[in-house]
N, C-alpha and C positions, 0 to 999 in steps of 0.2 A: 577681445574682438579681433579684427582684421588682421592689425597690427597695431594692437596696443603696447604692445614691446615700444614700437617707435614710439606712438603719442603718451606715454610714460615718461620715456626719456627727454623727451622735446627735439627729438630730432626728427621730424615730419621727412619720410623718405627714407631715411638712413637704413632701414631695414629692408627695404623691399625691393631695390635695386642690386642686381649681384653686380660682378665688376665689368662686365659686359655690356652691360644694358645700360646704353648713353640716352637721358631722360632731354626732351624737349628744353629750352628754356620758358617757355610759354607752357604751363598743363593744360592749357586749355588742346594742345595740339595731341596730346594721350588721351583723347577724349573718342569714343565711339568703337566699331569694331574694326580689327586687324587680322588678315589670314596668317597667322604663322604657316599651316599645312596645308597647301591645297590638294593635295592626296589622288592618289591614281586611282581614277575612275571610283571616285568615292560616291559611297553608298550610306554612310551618317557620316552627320557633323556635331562633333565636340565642342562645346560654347561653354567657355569658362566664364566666370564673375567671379570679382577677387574684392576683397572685404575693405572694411575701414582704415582709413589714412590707406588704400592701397592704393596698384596700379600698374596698369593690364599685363606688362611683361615683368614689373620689377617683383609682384606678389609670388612669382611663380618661378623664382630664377634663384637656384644656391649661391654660396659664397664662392662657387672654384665656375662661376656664372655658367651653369650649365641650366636651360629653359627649357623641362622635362616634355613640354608639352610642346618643341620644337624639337629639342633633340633627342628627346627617347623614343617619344610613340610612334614616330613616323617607321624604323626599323621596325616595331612589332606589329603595327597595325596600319598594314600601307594603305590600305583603301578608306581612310579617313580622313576627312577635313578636321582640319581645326583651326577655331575662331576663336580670338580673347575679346572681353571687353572691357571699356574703359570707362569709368563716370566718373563724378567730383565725389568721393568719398569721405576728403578732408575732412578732419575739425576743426584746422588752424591751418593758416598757408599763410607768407609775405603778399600772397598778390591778391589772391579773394580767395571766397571759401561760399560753396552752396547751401540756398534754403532750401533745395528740393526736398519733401516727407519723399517717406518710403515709398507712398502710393504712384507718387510722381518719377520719383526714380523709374519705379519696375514699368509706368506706364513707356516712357523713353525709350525704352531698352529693350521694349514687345515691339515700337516704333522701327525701330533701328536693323531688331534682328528679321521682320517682317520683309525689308528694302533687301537684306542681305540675303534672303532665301527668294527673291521673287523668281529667279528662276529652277528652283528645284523647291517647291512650298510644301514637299509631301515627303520629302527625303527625311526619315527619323534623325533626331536628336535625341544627343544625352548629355545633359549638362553637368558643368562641374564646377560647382561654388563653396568657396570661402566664407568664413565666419557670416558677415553681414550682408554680403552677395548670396547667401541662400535664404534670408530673410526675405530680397529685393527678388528673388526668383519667384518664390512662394507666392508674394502678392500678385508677380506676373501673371502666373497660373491661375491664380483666383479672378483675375481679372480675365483673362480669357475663356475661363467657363460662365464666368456671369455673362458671356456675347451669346445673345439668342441665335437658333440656327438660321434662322433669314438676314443676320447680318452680312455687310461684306466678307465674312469669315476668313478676312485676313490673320486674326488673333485665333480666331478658334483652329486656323489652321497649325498654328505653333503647338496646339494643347493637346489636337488627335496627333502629330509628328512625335512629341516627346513620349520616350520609350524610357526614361532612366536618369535617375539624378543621383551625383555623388554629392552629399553634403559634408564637409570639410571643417569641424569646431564652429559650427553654427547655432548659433545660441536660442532654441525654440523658445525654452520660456525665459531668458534672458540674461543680465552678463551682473556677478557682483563689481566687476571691475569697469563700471560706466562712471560709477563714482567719482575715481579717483581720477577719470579724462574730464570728466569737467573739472573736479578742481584745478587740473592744472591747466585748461583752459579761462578759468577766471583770472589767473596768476599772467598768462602768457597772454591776454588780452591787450595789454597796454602797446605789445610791441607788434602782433600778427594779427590776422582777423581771424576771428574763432566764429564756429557756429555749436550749436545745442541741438537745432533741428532733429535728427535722427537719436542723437546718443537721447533724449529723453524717453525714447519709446524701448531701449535695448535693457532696461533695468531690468532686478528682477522680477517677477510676477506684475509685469506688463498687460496693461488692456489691449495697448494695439497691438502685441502679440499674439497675446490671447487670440484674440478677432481675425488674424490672420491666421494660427496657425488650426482655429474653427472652420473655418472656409475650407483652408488646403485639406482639409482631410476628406471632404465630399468632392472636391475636384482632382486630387489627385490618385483616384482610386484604381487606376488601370496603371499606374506609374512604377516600375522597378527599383527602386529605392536605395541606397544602402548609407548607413549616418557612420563616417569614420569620426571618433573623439581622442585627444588628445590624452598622451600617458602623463608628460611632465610639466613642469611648474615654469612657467615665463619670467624671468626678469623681468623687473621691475623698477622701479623710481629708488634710489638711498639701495640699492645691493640687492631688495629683495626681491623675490619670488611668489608668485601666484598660480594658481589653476587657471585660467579664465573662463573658460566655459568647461566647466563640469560635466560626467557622464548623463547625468538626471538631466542637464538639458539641452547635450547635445545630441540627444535621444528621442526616440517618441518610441512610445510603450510597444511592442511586437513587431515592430520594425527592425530587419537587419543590421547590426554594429558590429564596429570592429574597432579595436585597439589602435592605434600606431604611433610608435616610441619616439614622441616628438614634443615640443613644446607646441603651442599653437601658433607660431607664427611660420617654425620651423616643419611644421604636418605637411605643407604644401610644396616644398622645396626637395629635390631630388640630386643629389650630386653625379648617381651614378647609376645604370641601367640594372647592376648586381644587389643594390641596397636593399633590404626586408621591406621597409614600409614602401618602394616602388612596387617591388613585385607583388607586392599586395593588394595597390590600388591596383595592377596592371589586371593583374588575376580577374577584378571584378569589372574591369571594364571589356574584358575579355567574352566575362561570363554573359554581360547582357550583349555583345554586339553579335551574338549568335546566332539569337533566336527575333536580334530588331527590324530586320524587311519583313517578317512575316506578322511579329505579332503587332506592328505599324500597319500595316495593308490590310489586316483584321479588324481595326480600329478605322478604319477609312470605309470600309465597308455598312460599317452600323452606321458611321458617319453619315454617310449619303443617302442612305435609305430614309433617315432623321428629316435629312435637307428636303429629301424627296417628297417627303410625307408635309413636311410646310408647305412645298408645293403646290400641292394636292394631288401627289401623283401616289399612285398605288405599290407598297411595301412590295419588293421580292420576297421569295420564299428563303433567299440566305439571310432577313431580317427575321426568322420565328429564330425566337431562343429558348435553348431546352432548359432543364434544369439540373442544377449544379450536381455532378455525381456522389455519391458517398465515397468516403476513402478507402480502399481496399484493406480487406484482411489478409493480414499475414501468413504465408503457407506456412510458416512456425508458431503461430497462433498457440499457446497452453491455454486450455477451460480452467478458467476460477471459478469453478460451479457454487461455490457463497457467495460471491459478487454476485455475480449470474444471477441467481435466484433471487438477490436484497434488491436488486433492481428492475425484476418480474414484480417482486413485491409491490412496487412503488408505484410504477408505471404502466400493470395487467388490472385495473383497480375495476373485480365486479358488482361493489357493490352502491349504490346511488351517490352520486358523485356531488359534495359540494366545493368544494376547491380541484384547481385544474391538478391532475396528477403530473409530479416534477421529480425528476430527481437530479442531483448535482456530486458526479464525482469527480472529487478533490485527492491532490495530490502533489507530490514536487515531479519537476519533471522528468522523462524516463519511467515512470513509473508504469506505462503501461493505460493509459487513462484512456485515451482514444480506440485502442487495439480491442479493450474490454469493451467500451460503447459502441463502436463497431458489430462488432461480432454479436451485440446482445440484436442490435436491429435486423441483421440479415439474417437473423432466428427468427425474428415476428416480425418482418415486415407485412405478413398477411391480416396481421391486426389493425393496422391501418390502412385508411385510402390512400394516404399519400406525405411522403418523408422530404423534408424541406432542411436540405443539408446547409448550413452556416457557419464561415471561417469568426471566429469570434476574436481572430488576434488583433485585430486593430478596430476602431468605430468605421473608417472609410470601408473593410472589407465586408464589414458583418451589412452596413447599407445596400453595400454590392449586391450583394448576394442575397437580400430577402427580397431586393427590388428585380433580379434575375427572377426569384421563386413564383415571381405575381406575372412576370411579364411570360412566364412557360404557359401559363394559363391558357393562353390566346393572344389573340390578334387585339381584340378591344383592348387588352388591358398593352399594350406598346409602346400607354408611356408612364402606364403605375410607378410610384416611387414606393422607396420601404415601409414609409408608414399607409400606405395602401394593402400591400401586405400583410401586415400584423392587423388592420380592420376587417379584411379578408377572412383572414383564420379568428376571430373574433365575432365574424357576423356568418357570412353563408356558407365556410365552409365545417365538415362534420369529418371525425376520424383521424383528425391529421397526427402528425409524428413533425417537433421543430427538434431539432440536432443542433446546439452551438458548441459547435469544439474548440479549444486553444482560448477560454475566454480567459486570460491569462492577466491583464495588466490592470493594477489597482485603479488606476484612470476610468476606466469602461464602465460606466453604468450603466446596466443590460436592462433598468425598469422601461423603458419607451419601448426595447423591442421585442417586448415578451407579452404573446398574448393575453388574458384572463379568461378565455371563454373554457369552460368545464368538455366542453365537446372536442377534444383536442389534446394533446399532453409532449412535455417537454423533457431534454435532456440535455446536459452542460458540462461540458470538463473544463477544467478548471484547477489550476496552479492558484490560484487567489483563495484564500480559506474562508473571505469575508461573504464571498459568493454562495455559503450555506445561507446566507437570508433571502436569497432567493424561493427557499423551501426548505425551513428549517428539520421540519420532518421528513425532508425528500435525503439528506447528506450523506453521502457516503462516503471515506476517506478510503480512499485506494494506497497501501502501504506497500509492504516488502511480500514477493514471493513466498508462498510456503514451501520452505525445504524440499517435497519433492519436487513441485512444480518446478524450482528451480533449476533441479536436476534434471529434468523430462527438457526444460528449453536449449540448455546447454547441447545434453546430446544432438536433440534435434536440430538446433544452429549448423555443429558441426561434424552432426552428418557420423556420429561413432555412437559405439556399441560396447563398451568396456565392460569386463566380465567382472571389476569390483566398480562403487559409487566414490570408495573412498578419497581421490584424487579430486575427483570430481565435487565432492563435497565440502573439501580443501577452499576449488575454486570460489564457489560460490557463494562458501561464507567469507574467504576476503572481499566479494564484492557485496559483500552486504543485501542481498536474495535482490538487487536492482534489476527490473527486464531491462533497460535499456545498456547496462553494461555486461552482464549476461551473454544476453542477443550478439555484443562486440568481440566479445572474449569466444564464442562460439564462431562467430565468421575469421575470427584470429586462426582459432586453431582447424578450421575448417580448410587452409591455406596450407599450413605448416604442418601438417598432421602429427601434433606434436600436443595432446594432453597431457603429458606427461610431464612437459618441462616449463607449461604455461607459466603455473606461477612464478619460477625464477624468472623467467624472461618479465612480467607483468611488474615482481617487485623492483627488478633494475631501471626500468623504462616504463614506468606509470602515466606520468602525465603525457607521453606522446600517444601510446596506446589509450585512453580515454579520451582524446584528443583527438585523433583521427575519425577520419570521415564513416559512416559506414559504406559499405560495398554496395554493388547492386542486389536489388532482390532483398534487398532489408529496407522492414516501412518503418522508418525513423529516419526522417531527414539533416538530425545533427547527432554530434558524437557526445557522449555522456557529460564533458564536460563542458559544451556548447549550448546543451540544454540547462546548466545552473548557471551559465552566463546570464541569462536577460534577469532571473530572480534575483541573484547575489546584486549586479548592479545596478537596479531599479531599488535596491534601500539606501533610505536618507545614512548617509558617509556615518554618522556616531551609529547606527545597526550593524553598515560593515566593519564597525570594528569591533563592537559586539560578537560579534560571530567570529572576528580572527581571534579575539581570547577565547569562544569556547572551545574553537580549530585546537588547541590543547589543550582540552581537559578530555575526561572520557566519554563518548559519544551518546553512553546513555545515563540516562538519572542523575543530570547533574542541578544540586539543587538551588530555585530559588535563591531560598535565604542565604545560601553562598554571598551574593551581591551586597546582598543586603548588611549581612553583620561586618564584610568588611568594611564596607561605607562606611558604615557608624564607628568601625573602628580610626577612621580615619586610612585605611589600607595598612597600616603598619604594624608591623611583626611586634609578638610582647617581649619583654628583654626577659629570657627566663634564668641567666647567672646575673647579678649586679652590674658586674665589670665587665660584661660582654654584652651591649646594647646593640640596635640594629645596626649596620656600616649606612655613612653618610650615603653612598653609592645608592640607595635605597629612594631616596628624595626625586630626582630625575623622574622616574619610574612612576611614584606615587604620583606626581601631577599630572604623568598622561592620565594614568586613571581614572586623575578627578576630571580633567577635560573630556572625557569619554563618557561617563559614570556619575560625573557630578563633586563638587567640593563637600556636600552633603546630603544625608541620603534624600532623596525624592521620588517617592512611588509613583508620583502617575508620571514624570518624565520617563524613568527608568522602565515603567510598562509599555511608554512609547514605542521604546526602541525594541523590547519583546515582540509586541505587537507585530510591527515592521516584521519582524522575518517570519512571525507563529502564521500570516495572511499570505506570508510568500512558498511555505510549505516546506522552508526551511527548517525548523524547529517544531519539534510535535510539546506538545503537555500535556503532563500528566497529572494525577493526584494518588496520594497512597489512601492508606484507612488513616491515619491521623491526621489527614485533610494538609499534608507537608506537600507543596508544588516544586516538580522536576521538571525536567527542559531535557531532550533527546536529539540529536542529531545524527543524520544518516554519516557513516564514518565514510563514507565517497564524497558527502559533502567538506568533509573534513578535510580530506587530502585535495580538494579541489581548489582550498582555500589557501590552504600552503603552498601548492604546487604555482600557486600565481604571484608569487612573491619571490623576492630574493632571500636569499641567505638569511643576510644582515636584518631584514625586516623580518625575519622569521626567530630568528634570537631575540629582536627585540618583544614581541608578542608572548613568545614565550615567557621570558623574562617578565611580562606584564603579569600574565597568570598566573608565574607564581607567585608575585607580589599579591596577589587580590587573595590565594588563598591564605598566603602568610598573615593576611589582616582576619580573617575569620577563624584562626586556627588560637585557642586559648584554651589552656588547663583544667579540666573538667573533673567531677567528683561524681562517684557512682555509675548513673547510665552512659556509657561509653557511645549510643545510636549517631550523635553529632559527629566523632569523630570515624565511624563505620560509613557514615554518607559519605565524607569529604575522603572517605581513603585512596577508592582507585582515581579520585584525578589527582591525587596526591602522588599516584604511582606511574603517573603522565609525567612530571618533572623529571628530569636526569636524574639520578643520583648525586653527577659531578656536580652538578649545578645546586642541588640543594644544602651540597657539602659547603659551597664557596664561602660563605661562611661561618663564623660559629652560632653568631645569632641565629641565623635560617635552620641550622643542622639541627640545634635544640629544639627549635619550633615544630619542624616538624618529626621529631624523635616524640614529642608528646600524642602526637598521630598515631607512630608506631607502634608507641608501649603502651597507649590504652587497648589498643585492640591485636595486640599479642603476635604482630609481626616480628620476631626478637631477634631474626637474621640481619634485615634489613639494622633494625637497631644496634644493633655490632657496626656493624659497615660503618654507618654513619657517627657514631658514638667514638669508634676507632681514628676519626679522619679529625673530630674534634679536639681527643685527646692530646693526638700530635700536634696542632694548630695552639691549645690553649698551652701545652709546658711548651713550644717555642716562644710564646708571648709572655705568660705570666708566670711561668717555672714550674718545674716538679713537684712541687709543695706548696706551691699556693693552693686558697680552698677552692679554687674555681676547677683548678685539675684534680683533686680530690674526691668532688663532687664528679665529675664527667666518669673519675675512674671506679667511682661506686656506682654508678649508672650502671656503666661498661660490665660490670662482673656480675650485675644483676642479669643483664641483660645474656650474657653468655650461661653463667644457671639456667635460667630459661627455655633456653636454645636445647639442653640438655650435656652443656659437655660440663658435666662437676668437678674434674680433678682440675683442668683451666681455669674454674670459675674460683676453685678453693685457694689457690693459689694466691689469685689476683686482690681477692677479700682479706688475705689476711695482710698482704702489702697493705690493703687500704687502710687494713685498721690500724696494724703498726704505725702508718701515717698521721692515722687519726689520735690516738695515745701520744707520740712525740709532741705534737702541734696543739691540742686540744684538752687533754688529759682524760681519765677515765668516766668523768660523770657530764660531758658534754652529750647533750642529744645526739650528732652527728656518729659521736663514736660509740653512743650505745644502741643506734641503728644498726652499723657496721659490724656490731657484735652481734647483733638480733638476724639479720641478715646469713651472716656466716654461717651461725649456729642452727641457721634453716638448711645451709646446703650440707654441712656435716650430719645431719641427721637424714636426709636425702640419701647421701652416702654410705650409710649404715653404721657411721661415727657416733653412735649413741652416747655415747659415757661420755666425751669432750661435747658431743653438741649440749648434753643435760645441762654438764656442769657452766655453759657458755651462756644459755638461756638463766641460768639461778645469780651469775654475778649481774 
């Protein structure tokens, strides 16, 4: 929460005041709002709210006391006010402590900010709240669009003003860490006064969250948004450490987020005007104060026309509103003449219609999904009367806009809502075309706004896989480019003409035939007229370049790795990590049952010498697994987490002909996954997968297929790494030599050799054994006179140690007398096979 760091610790305050910020003796006197900036000739005003246990200047104020929202933004942004405010937050205080609910809070503080606007009541705001201060905003707003337009419209005046909210570790659907403040408010009862009031509503899956943040999403629809959540873990009570608000909910599904490298108490707190997470908020407060007089005065407009109309006075003609445009097609547009056509198929339906013709292309994103639905409509838009375009990323946008599609109709319809709309296209009207694009977020249940009438037909893209039940027979999965197409978009991006493909073919398949990184790499080289040297440049600097923004004149409004942001982070935390084990394996056909047998194995490598069992080191390891994965195996949890990304479009599946299930991922998804990690966290992952494969990997007899599946993620691990030790080296040496890799099996056969005569000597049977492996494995290879060499050491060893009628040394003889006769050594190999 707020500063649950402080109510943790028990030290109420101790965090939130930097060494500057001399606090009242009285908090009753931190109570209400305060001008930090009264800004030149300001044209918005900044209204922060600061969270639990906080307080107005101390929430906001670093440790070297610099009050970024005094001392920063006044040099970047002179023509802004800014205003803090202050409530009883507390949950324990010596002197009192508030019952206000939340509802009562936000009503206060709509109160408060109302008196302080009355002489500029039309001037935009953009607010900026903390943890439980964006809770206490939310309800604001909710309460301000519940004021009908004939009220005194002091509140509704705050509601058309606000133009943009920054929400700051704000816990939508609630905090695991409410817990642990009441308990130690029961504890610290005897001596302070505690309240409960608020913290009982901030759990997790909350009703009165719920209920609030059901509301804000039809009131806040005209609102600029952006949700920053926290990177690191908060101190806590006894040393440790917590998340407190989590990305899942300090989120809301298709809404703007952003990272910033803080813990949550510390996200708000700015030392210095140079620091990454400043320049980050700053950036975004930059972004919307651009375009806030205008699209405020726009909002004032519809405003009054509204007012007008309770009046009974007659709508101007700047109250007709048109209808939402379609998005533009790309002048680099490639024809996917199959798509093309699979979605003529679906949605040209001539013959008697009993179900409304749908179709839903599916995909991860980037892939092209909208640019294809696009382009199929501005081909047939003459088949229809009329195309009713719909932003599908959030519920508040998709409301927006079917209730814009009813109100274009005319004047009657002025104050249609959306489900006027969808009864609309269900009752009088004939021919339509409904377009929801971006319906992206597992949340959205698109059944209320889709019509049934057969007179009519729809189309949806869609990141969400589950959204094929929308029209199970309509689906279509939008994948990877075909080969040329990819080639055809490249040029065309960057504007070249190369008299061979093969460079260019290079590109395309490191980027995995993706349009949306394609499209970047084309506007890259379209800059540096440099095809030629792309891929060095793309392999040294990857994640910056999929990172970046695209340019103008490109219809993709985020960079390839922007677009697997909201997927990858919209999965419940055991999927992300799902997916950082499969980030090393190999990207396609990786199977199933992989998971599966090593579960059952317990994850643990088989000891394939006696005296060389797995190293302890191994243990660590195996229990993340099972924390991930499970202590044993469980099909339908471990589907769960399948589930979770195969809905997100991260993971495709498959089946072969013996009905064996594979798992595929886009290798851009892969490195998307790495590239967001450290180092250290990327060895440890790695280190996981080889652990999970070491538990599935076991000595097989005859059909070698098990260990043909498991080989190329097998060929994902280092080398070094597989070598590390001798346990692991033999396990997966049984990988190798069933399916007749015998180079690799030297390498690794060689690095054990030397490992076991340092430990167990040149003559024990454990290096005896590795050195008959070894020589087999060098025959193999085809070098014989090395291989012959080395076999008759072994067997010499084996006759010393064993004598001549031991198995071991009548292998070694059996063996030998195969490469001597390989050789053209007939006569010694005859006589070597008959002893």
């Amino acid at each position: 929460m707020g500063h649950l760091l402080s109510s943790l610790k028990g030290h109420v305050g101790s965090s939130q005041a930097g060494p500057s910020i001399s606090q009242s003796k009285s908090k009753k006197n931190d109570l209400g709002f305060v001008e930090l900036v009264p800004g030149v000739a300001p044209t918005v005003d900044i209204v922060a709210i600061h969270g639990l246990d906080g307080h107005r200047m101390g929430a906001w104020t670093a440790e070297n006391g610099t009050l970024w929202l005094r001392d920063l933004l006044p040099g970047e942004l002179p023509n802004v006010r800014v205003l803090t405010y202050g409530y009883d937050a507390d949950t324990r205080n010596r002197e009192c402590v508030s019952t206000q609910t939340i509802y009562l809070h936000a009503e206060a503080f709509l109160r408060d900010l109302s008196r302080e606007r009355e002489d500029s009541p039309r001037r935009p705001i953009i607010f900026v709240a903390h943890s439980l201060g964006g809770i206490i905003l939310k309800q604001a707003i909710n309460i301000c669009n519940a004021q009908p337009f004939d009220s005194d419209n002091s509140f509704r005046d705050i509601l058309v003003s606000t133009h943009a909210v920054l929400f700051f570790g704000t816990p939508h659907s609630g905090t695991d860490g409410v817990g642990l403040v009441q308990l130690v408010n029961r504890i610290m009862s005897m001596f302070l006064e505690t309240n409960n009031t608020v913290l009982k509503h901030l759990k997790t899956n909350s009703e009165e969250l719920y209920n609030i943040q059901k509301s804000f999403i039809s009131a806040s629809g005209k609102l600029n948004s952006i949700f920053f959540y926290e990177e690191r873990e908060t101190p806590i009570a006894g040393g440790q450490k917590k998340l407190l608000v989590p990305y899942h909910s300090a989120t809301i599904a298709g809404e703007a987020a952003e990272v910033l490298h803080a813990d949550h108490c510390q996200m708000v707190k700015f030392t210095e005007e140079n620091t990454e997470n400043f320049r980050k908020v700053l950036s975004h407060l930059k972004k919307r104060l651009k375009n806030a007089s205008e699209a405020v005065a726009a909002k004032w407009v519809v405003e009054d026309n509204h007012r007008n109309v309770e009046r009974g006075e007659v709508p101007t003609p700047s109250s007709i509103v048109l209808p939402k445009p379609l998005p533009t097609v790309s002048r680099n547009f490639i024809e996917r003449e199959e798509i093309h056509a699979r979605i003529s198929q679906r949605l040209l339906v001539t013959d008697e219609k009993r179900q409304q013709p749908r179709c839903i292309l599916h995909g991860m994103g980037g892939s092209g999904k909208t640019q294809l639905a696009v382009n199929w409509i501005r081909r047939h838009e003459n088949s229809f009367t009329r195309i009713i375009a719909v932003d599908g990323s959030s519920q508040a946008r998709l409301e927006i806009d079917l209730e814009r599609s009813i109100r274009s109709v005319g004047l009657e319809y002025s104050k249609a809502t959306w489900s006027d709309a969808v009864a609309y296209m269900d009752g009088k009207e004939r021919g339509w075309l409904l377009f929801i694009d971006n319906a992206d977020s597992p949340d959205l249940d698109l059944a209320p706004y889709l019509p049934n009438s057969v007179h009519g037909a729809t189309i949806i893209t869609t990141r969400n896989k589950e959204c094929r039940g929308y029209a199970p027979d309509g689906a279509i999965q939008v994948g990877n480019l075909l080969e040329s197409e990819a080639v055809a978009l490249l040029h065309k991006v960057a504007e070249v003409a190369p008299a061979s493909n093969d460079k260019s073919v290079e590109i395309v398949k490191e980027l995995g035939m993706m349009a949306l990184a394609i499209t970047q790499a084309g506007a890259y080289i379209l800059r540096t007229r440099r095809l030629d040297t792309y891929l060095e440049t793309f392999r040294c600097h990857r994640h910056r370049l999929l990172r970046e923004k695209p340019g103008k004149g490109i219809n993709y409004s985020s960079s390839t790795y922007a677009a697997f942001d909201m997927s990858f982070h919209q999965l419940p935390t055991d999927s992300q990590k799902f997916m950082r084990i499969c980030a090393f394996l190999h990207h396609s056909l990786i199977p199933a049952a992989l998971f599966e047998q090593s579960a059952i194995s317990g994850f643990t490598a088989y000891t394939a010498l006696k005296n060389c069992p797995p190293p302890e080191s191994d243990q660590p390891i195996i229990e993340q697994l099972k924390r991930i994965l499970g202590d044993t195996w469980d099909e339908v949890s471990y589907q769960g987490l399948v589930d979770s990304a195969a809905y997100a479009s991260l993971v495709t599946i498959s089946i072969d002909k013996s009905e064996d299930v594979f798992y595929s991922i886009h290798p851009l998804i892969q490195t998307y996954i790495q590239d967001g990690f450290t180092k250290d966290e990327n060895e440890d992952y790695m280190r996981m997968t080889e652990q999970l494969l070491l538990g599935a990997i076991r000595p097989i007899e005859g059909n070698n297929a098990w260990h043909r599946q498991l080989l190329p993620h097998v060929n994902c691990i280092p080398l070094s790494l597989q070598a590390a030790s001798i346990s692991h080296a033999l396990t997966f040496n049984e990988v190798y030599e069933t399916t007749g890799n015998w180079k690799v099996c030297r390498e690794l056969l060689e690095c054990v050799l030397h490992d076991i005569q340092r430990v167990h000597g040149s003559k024990s049977n454990e290096a005896m054994r590795v050195m008959h492996q070894l020589a087999l494995a060098i025959a193999h290879s085809g070098q014989l006179d090395e291989a012959e060499i080395m076999q008759r050491e072994v067997l010499k060893l084996f006759l010393d140690i064993h004598g001549r009628h031991h198995p071991d040394t009548i292998m070694a003889m059996s063996n030998l007398a195969v490469t001597l006769h390989d050789r053209g050594q007939l006569e010694e190999a005859e006589t070597m096979q008959l002893e």
